[in-house]
DRENDRENTOR-562402 format. One record per atom (N, C-alpha, C, O): residue in three letters; x, y, z. Coordinates in steps of 0.1 Angstrom, whole numbers, plus 5000, padded with zeros to 4 digits. Layout:
<sites>
ALAXYZ ...
</sites>
This chain:
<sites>
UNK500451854991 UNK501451784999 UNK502851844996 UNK503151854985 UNK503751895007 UNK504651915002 UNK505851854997 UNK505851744994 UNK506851924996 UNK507851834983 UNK508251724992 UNK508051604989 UNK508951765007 UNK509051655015 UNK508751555022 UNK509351475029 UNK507451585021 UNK506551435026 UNK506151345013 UNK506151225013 UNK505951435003 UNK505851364992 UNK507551254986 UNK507451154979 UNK508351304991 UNK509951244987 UNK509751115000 UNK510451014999 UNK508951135009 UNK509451025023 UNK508550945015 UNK509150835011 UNK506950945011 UNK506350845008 UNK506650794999 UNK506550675000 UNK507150834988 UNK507750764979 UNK508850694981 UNK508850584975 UNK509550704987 UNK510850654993 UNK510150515005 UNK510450395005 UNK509250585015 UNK508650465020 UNK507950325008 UNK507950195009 UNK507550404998 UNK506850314988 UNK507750214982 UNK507550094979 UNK509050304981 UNK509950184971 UNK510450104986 UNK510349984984 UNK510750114993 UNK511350025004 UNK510149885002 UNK510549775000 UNK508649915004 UNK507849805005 UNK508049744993 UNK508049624992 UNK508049824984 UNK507949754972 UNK509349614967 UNK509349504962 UNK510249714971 UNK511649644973 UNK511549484980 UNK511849374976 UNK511249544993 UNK511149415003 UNK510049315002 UNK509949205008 UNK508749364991 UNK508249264989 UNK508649134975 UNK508249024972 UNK509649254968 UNK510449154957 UNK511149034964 UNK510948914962 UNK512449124974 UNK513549064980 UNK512848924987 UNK513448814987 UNK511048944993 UNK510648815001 UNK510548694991 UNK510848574994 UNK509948734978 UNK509348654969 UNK510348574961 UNK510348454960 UNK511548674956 UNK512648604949 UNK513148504960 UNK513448394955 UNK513248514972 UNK514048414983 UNK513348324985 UNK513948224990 UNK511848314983 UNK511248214984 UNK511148154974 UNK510848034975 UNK511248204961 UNK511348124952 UNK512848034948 UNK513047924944 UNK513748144951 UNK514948054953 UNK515547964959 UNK516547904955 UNK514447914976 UNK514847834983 UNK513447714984 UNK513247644993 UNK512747714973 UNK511747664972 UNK511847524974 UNK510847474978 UNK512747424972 UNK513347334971 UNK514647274981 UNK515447184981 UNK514247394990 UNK514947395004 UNK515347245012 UNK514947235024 UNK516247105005 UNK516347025008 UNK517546965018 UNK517646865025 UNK518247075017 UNK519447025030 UNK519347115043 UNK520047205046 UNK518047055051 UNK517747145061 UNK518847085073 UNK519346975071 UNK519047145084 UNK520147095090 UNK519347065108 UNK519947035118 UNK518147095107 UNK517247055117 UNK516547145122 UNK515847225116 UNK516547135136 UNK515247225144 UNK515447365139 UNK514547435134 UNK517047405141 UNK517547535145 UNK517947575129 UNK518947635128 UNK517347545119 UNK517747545102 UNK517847725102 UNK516847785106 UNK519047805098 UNK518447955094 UNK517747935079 UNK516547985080 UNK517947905071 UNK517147905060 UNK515847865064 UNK514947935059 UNK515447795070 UNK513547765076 UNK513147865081 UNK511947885080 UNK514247975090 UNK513548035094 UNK513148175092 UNK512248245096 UNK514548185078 UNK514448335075 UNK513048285059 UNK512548375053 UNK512648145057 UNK511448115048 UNK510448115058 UNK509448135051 UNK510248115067 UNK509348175077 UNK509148305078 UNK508148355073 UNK510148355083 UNK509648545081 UNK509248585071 UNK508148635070 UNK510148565056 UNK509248605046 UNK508348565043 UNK507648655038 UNK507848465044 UNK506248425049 UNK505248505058 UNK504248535053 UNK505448525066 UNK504848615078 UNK504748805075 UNK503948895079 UNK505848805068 UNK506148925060 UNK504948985052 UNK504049075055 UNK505248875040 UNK504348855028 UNK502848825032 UNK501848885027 UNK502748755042 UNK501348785047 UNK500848885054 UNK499648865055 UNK501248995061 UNK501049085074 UNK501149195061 UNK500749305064 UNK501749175048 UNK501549285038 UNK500449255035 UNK499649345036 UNK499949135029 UNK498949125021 UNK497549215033 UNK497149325031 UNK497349155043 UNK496449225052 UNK496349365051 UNK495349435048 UNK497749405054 UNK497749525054 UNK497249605037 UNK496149675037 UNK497649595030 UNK496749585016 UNK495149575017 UNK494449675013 UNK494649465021 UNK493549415020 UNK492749595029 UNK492249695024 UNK493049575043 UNK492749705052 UNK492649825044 UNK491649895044 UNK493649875037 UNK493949975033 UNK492450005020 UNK491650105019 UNK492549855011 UNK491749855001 UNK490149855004 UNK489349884996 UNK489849815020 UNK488749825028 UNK488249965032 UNK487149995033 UNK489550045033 UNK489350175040 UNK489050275029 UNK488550385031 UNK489250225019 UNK489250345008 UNK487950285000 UNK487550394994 UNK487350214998 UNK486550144991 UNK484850214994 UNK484050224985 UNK484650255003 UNK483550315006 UNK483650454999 UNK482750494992 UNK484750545002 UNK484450654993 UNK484450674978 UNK483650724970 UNK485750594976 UNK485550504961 UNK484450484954 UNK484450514942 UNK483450444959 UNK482050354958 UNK480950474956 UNK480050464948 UNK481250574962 UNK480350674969 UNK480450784951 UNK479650824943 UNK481850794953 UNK482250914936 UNK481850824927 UNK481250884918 UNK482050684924 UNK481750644909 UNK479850644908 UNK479250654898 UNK479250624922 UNK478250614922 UNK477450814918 UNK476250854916 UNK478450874919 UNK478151034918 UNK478151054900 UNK477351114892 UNK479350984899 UNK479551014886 UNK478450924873 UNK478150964862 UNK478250824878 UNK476950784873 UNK475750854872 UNK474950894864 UNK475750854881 UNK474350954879 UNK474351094876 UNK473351164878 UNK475351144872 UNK475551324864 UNK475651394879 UNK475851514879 UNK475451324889 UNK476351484897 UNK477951534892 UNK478651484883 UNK478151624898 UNK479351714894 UNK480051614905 UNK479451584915 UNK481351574902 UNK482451544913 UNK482551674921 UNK482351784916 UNK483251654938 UNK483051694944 UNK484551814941 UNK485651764942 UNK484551914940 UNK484852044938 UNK486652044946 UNK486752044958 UNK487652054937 UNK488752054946 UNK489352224950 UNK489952314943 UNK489052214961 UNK489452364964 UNK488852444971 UNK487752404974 UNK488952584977 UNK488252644987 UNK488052794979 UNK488952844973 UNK486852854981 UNK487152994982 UNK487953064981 UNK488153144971 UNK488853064995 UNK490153094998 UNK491053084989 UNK491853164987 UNK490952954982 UNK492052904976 UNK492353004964 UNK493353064960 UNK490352964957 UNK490353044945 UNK490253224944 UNK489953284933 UNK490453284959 UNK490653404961 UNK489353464956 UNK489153534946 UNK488053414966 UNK486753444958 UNK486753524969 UNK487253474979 UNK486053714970 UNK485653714981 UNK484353714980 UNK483753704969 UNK483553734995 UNK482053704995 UNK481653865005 UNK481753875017 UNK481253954998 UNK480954054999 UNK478854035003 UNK477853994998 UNK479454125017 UNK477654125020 UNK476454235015 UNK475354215019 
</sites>
């Protein structure tokens, strides 16, 4: 991966990471949210989004941990039984040639 995709995901990573503190501390801070001022409350509704937030992450998590779980499953199951894990690298890479 190179250096600058690798600098964006990580930078993507701390943003989620960030915004999923920023949801959690606000909802813990307004947990006791007692002087609502009615229909149109902003505090109900920005404890709403981070609500909606917090959950549409969690899914998204859950998906991700769905998608990866089958291959997951597949190497510990290799590595139990004494196969060799699966080889990182190409020929090419390792400058083998293959002479006829």
């Amino acid at each position: 991966m190179s250096r600058m995709k690798r600098t964006g995901v990580l930078l993507l990573c701390a943003v989620f990471v960030l915004a999923l503190f920023v949801s959690s501390a606000y909802l813990v801070h307004e947990a006791g949210h007692t002087h609502c001022t009615g229909e149109d409350c902003p505090v109900c509704r920005t404890i709403a989004t981070a609500v909606n937030f917090l959950q549409a992450l969690g899914l998204v998590i859950l998906v991700l941990f769905g998608l990866s779980a089958p291959g997951a499953c597949r190497l510990f199951r290799q590595v139990l039984s004494g196969m060799p894990a699966p080889a990182s690298g190409t020929l090419v890479s390792w400058k083998i040639r293959l002479n006829d």
